[in-house]
C-alpha positions as CSV (number, residue, x, y, z in Angstrom):
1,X,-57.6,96.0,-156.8
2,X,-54.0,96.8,-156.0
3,X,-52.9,93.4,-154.9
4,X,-54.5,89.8,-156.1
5,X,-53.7,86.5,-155.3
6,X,-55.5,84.0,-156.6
7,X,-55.1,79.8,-155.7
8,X,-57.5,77.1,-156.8
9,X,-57.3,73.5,-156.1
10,X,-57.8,71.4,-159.2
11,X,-57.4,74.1,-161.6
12,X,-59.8,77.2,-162.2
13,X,-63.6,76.0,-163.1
14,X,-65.5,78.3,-164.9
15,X,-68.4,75.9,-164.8
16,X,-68.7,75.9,-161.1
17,X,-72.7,77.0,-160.2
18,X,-72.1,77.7,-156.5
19,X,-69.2,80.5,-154.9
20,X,-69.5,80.9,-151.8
21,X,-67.7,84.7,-150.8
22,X,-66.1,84.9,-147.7
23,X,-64.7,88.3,-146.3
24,X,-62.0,88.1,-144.0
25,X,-59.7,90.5,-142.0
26,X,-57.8,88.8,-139.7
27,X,-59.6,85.9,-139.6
28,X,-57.0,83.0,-139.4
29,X,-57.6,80.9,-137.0
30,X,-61.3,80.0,-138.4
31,X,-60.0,79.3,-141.8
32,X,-59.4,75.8,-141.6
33,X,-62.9,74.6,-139.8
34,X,-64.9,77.1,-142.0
35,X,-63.4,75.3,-145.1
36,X,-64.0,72.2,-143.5
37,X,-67.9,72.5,-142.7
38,X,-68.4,74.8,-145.9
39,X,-66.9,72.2,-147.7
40,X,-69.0,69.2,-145.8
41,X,-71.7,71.1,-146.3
42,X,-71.7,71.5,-150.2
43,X,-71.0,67.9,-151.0
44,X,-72.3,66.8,-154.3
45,X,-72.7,70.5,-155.4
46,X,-70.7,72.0,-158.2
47,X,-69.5,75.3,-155.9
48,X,-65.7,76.7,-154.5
49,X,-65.0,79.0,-151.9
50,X,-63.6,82.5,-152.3
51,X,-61.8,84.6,-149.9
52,X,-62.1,87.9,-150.2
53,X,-59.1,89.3,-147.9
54,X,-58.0,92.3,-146.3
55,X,-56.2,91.2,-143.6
56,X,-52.5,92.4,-141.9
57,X,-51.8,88.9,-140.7
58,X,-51.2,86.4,-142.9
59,X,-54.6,85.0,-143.3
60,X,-54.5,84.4,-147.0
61,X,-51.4,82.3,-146.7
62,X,-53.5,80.1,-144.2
63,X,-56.3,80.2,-146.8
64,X,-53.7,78.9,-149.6
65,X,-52.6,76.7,-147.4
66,X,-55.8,74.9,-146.4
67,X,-57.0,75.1,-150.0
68,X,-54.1,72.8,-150.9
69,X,-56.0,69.6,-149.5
70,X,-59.6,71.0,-149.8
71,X,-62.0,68.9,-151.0
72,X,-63.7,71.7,-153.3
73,X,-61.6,74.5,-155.0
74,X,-60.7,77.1,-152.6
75,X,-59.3,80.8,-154.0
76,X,-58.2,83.7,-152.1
77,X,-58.2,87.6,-153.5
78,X,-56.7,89.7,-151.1
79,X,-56.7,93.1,-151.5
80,X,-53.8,95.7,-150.3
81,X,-56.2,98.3,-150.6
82,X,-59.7,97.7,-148.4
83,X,-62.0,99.7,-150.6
84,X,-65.4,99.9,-149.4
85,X,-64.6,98.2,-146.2
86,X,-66.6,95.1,-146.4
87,X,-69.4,95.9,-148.4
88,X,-66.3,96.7,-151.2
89,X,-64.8,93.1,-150.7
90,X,-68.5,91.3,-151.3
91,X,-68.9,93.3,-154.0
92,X,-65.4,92.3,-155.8
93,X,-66.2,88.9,-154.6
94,X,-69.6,88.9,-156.5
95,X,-67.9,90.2,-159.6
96,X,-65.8,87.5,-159.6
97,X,-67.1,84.9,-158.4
98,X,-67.1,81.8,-160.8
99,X,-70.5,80.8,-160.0
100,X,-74.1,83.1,-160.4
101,X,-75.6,82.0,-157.0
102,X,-73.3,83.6,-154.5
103,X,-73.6,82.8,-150.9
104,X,-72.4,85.6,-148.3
105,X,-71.0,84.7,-144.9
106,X,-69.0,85.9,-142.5
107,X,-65.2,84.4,-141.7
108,X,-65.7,84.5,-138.0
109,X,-67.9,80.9,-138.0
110,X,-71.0,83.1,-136.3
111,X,-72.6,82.4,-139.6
112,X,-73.3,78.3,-139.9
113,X,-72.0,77.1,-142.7
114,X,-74.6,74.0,-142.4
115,X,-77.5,76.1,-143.6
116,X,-76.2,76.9,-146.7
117,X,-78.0,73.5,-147.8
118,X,-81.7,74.6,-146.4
119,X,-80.7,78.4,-148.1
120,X,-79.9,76.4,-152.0
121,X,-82.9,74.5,-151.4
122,X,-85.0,78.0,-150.8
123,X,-83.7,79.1,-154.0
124,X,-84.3,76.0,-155.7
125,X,-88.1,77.3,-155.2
126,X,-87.5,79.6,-158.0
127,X,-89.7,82.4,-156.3
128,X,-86.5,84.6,-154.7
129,X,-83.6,86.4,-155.8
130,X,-82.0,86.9,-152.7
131,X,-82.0,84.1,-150.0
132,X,-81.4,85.7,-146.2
133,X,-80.4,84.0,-143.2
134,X,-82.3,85.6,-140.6
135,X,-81.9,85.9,-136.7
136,X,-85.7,86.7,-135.9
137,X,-87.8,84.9,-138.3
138,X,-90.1,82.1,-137.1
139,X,-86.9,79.7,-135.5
140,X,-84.3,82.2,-135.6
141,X,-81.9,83.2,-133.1
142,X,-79.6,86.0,-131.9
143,X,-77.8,84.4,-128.4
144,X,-74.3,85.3,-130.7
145,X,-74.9,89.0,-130.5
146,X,-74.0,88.7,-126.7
147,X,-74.6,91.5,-124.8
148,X,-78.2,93.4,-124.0
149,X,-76.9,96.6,-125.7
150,X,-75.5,94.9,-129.2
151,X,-78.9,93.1,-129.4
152,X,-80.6,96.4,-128.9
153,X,-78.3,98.1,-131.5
154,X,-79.1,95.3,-134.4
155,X,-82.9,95.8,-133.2
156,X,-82.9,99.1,-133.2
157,X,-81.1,99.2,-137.2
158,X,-83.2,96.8,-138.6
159,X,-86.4,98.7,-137.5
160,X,-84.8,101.6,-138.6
161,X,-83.6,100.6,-141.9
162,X,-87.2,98.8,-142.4
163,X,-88.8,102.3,-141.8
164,X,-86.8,104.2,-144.3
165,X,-87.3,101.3,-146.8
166,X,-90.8,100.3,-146.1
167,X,-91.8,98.7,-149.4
168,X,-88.5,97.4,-150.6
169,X,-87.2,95.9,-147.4
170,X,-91.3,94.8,-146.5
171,X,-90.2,90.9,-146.6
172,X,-86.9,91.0,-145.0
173,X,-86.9,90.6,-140.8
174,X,-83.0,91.3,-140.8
175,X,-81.9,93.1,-143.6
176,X,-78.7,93.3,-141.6
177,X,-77.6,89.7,-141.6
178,X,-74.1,89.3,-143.5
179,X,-75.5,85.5,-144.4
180,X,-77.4,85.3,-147.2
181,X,-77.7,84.1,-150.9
182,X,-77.9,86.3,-153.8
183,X,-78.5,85.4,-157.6
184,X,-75.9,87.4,-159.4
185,X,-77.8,87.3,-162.7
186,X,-80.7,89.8,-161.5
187,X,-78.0,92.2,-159.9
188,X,-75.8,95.3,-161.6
189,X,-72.7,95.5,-159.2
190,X,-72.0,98.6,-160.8
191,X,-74.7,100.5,-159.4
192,X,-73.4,99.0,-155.9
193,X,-72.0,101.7,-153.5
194,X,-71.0,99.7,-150.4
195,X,-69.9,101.7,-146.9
196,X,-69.2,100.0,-144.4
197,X,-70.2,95.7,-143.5
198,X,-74.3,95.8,-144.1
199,X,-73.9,95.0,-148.0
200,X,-77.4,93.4,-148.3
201,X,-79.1,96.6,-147.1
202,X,-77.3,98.1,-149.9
203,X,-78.5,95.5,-152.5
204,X,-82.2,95.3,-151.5
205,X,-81.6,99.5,-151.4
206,X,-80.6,99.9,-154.9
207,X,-82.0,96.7,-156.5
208,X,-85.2,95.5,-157.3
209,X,-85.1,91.7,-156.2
210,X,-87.6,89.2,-154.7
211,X,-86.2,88.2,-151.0
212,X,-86.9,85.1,-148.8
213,X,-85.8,83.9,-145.6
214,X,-84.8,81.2,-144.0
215,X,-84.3,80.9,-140.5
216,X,-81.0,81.3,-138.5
217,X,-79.1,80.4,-135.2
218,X,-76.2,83.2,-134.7
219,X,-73.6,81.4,-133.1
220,X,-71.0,83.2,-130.7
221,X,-67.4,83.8,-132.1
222,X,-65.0,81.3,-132.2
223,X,-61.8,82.9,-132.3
224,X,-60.4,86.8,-133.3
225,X,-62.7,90.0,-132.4
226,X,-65.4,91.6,-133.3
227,X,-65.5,94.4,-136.0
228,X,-68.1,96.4,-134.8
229,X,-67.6,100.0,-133.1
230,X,-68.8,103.6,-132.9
231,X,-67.3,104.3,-136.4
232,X,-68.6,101.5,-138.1
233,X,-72.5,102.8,-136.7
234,X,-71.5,106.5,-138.0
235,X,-70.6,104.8,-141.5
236,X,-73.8,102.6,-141.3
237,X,-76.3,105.7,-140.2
238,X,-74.4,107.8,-143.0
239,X,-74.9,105.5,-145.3
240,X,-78.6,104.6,-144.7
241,X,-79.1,108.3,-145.0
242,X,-77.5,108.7,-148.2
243,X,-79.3,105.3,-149.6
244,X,-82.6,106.5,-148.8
245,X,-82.3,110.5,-149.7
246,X,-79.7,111.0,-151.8
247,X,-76.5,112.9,-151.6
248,X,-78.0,116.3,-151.7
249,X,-79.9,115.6,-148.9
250,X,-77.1,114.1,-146.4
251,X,-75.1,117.4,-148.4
252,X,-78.2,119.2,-146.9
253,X,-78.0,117.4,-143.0
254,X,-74.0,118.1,-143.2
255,X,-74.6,121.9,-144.0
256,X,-77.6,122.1,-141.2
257,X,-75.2,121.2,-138.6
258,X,-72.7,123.4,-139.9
259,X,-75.4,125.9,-139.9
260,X,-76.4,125.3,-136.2
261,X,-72.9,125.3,-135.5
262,X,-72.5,128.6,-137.2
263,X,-75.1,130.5,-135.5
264,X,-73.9,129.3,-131.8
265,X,-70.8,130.1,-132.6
266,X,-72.3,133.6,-133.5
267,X,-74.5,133.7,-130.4
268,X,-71.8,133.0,-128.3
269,X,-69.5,135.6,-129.8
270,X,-72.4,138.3,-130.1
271,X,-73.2,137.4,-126.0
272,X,-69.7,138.1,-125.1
273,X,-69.4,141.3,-126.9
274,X,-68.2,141.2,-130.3
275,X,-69.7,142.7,-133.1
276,X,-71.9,140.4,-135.3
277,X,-70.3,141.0,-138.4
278,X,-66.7,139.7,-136.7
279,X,-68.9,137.1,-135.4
280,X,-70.4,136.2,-138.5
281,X,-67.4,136.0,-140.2
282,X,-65.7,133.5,-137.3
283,X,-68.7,131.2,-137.5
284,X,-68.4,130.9,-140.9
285,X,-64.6,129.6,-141.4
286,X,-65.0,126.9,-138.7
287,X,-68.4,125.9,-140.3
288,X,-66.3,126.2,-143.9
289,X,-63.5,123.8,-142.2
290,X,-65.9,121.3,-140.4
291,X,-68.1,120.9,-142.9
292,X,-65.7,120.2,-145.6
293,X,-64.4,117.2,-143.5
294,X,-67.5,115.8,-142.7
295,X,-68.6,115.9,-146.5
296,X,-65.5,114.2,-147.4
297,X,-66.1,111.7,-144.9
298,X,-69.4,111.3,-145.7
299,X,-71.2,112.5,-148.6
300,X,-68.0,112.5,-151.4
301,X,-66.2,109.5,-150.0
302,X,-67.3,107.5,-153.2
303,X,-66.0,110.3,-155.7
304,X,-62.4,110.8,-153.8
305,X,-61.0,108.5,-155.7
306,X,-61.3,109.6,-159.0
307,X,-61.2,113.7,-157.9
308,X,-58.2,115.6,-157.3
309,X,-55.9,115.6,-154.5
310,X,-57.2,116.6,-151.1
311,X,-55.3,119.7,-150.8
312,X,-56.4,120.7,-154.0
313,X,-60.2,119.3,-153.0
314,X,-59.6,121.8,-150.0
315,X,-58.7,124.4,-151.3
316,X,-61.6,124.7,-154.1
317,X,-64.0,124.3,-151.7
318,X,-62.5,126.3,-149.1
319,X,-62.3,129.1,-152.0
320,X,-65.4,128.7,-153.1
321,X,-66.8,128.8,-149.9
322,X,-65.2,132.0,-149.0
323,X,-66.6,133.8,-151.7
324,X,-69.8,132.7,-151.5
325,X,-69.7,134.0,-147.6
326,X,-67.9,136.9,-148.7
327,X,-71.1,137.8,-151.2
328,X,-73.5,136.6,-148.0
329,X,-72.2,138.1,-145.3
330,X,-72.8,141.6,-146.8
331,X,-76.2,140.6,-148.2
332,X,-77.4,139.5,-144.4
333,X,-76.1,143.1,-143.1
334,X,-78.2,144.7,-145.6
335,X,-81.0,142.3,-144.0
336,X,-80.6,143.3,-140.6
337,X,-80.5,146.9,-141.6
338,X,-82.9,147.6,-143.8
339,X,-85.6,144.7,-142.6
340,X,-84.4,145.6,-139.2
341,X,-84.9,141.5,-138.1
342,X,-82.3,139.4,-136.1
343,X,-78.9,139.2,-137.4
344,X,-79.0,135.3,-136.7
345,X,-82.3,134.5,-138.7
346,X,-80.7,136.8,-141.4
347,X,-77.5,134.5,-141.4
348,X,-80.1,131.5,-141.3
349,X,-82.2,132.4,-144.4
350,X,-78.8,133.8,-145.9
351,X,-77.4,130.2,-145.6
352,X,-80.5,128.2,-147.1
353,X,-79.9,130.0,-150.1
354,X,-76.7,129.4,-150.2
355,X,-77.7,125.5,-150.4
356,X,-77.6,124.6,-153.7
357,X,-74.8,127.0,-155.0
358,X,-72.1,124.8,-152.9
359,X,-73.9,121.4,-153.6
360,X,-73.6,122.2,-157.5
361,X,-70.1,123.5,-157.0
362,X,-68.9,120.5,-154.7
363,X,-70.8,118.1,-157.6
364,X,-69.5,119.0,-160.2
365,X,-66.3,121.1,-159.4
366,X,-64.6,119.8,-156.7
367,X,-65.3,116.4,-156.8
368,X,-65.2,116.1,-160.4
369,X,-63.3,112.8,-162.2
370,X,-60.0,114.1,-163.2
371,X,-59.6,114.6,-166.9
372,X,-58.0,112.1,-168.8
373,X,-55.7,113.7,-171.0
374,X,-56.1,111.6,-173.8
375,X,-59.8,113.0,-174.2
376,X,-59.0,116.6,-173.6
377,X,-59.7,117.0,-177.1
378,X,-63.3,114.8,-177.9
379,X,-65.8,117.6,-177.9
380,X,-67.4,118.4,-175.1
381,X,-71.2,116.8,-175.6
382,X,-73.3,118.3,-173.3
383,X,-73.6,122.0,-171.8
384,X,-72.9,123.4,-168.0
385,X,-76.9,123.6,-168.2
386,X,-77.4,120.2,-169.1
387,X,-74.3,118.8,-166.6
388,X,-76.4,120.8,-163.5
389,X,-79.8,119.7,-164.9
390,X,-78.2,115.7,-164.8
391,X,-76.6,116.4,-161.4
392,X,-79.5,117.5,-159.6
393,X,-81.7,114.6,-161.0
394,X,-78.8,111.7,-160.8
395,X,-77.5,112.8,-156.7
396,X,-81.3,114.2,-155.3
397,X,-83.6,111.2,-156.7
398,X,-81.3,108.0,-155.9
399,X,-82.4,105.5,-154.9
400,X,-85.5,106.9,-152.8
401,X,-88.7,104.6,-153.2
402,X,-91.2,106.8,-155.7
């Protein structure tokens, strides 16, 4: 967190059972009427509201503001630094939330804050660990969405996202809602890894929690716009990839398009006349390049942080990379001339087993934490064996459903 400011009316209360966590970017004029109804809504109930903020405007002034007079506490965190997007802000405001039973919602009013009753009272039941506010159970409904196509596009992620998690997402009808209730005593928000805005689909992903639903009517936004857009559904499919395989295996989708890439851009060289070793060799530095920005985009993202610079990220890999084509290349010439097969399914079976050399080397190389100097003499505990051996199981086995 690079920047926090932190208001409450009437004092901080660390007894307070109830924190309802709102995410917000550029939200200001709902601020006021969601306070209002949240706050209408929760009368009698021990329970604040906290912002979670990473707006541009001044939206946490508003919040402060509005807080002043509230009739429940009302804090604000905002954040200079949006990490995670707005599965990252949920996350923060979970950890530090002053209540256990967190409710989720949205800053855009979409999400009614009068439910939030009918969702405590769910809980109350003592059968659920996670309340959700869903759009197509039994009463539910979606009119908010708008359009044909964004209905479609919700539909068509939830039944995806229920197919990859079969079992674990078998009593949720929209694990994509952003409203819902969560017990923070049954989760670990260190295990979180948030991308994007569907945080629940990460929790119910990565935790093992008991889920109900309540019905929901998705209202249609009252003021500001809508975050939604071709990058947020790359981030969302990326992510749902990486929940359900693994690292490795998004690694592994990442370096099959750079593989098809590689051998059209072979084909098409070879087709217009050039020799297939020059060919070879072009196909493989704009696979190298390409490749090495979608896996920063997508498959290290969570480990830039803590890794070394990107030029110095670049250049390891590109290195590395180099090499390992270097050592290839000659090996798929001696393919093609002794086994007298195709110079593109030797570069094919060439790059398979290539696979798990650069995954290793990207693991536990490039992306590696940087050292902290003040350890640099602790011995070192466990062996390059035993570091690979822990790599393969922690990055190919998580969080699938065995």
């Amino acid at each position: 967190m690079d920047a926090v400011v932190q208001r409450a009316r009437k004092g901080t209360r660390v007894g307070i059972a109830i924190t309802v966590i709102v995410p917000t970017f550029n939200e200001r004029g709902n601020v006021e009427e969601l306070v209002e109804r949240t706050a209408a809504a929760l009368v009698g109930r021990d329970a604040e509201i906290l912002f979670v903020d990473d707006s541009t405007d001044d939206t946490a002034a508003e919040v402060e503001r509005v807080g002043s007079t509230a009739s429940i506490p009302v804090r604000v965190i905002h954040r200079s630094a949006n990490t995670g997007g707005l599965g990252g802000a949920v996350v923060l405001g979970i950890a530090e939330a002053h209540g256990d039973v967190c409710v989720v919602m949205d800053g855009d009013l979409q999400h009614p804050p009068e439910l939030i009753p009918a969702m405590l009272d769910r809980f109350a039941q003592g059968d659920a660990d996670v309340v959700a506010a869903s759009r197509y159970v039994g009463g539910g409904d979606s009119t908010g969405l708008g359009t044909t196509l964004r209905f479609g596009v919700s539909r068509a992620s939830t039944w995806l996202s229920k197919a990859m998690f079969p079992r674990r997402l078998a009593n949720a009808t929209d694990p994509m809602t952003g409203f819902f209730l969560v017990d923070r005593t049954h989760l670990d928000v260190a295990v979180l890894r948030p991308q994007g805005f569907k945080i629940l689909l990460e929790i119910l992903a990565r935790t093992d929690v008991r889920v109900a639903e309540v019905p929901m009517e998705f209202s249609e936004r009252r003021s500001g716009t809508s975050k939604a857009s071709l990058r947020q559904g790359a981030t969302f499919i990326a992510h749902l990839a990486r929940l359900r395989f693994g690292k490795m295996s998004l690694f592994a989708v990442i370096g099959a398009i750079g593989a098809l890439a590689n051998l059209g851009i072979m084909w098409l060289l070879t087709v217009a006349g050039m020799p297939y070793v020059w060919a070879a060799i072009i196909g493989a530095e704009t696979t190298i390049i390409g490749n090495f920005l979608l896996q920063e985009r997508f498959v290290f993202g969570d480990m830039r942080t803590d890794a070394r610079g990107v030029w110095a990220r670049f250049a390891a890999s590109f290195t590395f990379n180099n090499v390992e084509a270097a050592l290839r290349i000659p090996i798929m010439v001696l393919m093609v001339e002794t086994w007298h097969i195709s110079s593109v399914l030797a570069t094919a079976i060439s790059l398979v087993v290539a696979f798990f050399a650069r995954f290793l080397f990207h693991s536990l190389f490039v992306y590696a934490p940087r050292r902290d100097r003040r350890r640099e003499r602790a011995p070192k505990a466990d062996t390059a064996a035993q570091r690979i051996i822990r790599a393969i199981d922690a990055e190919a086995m998580r969080p699938g459903e065995l």
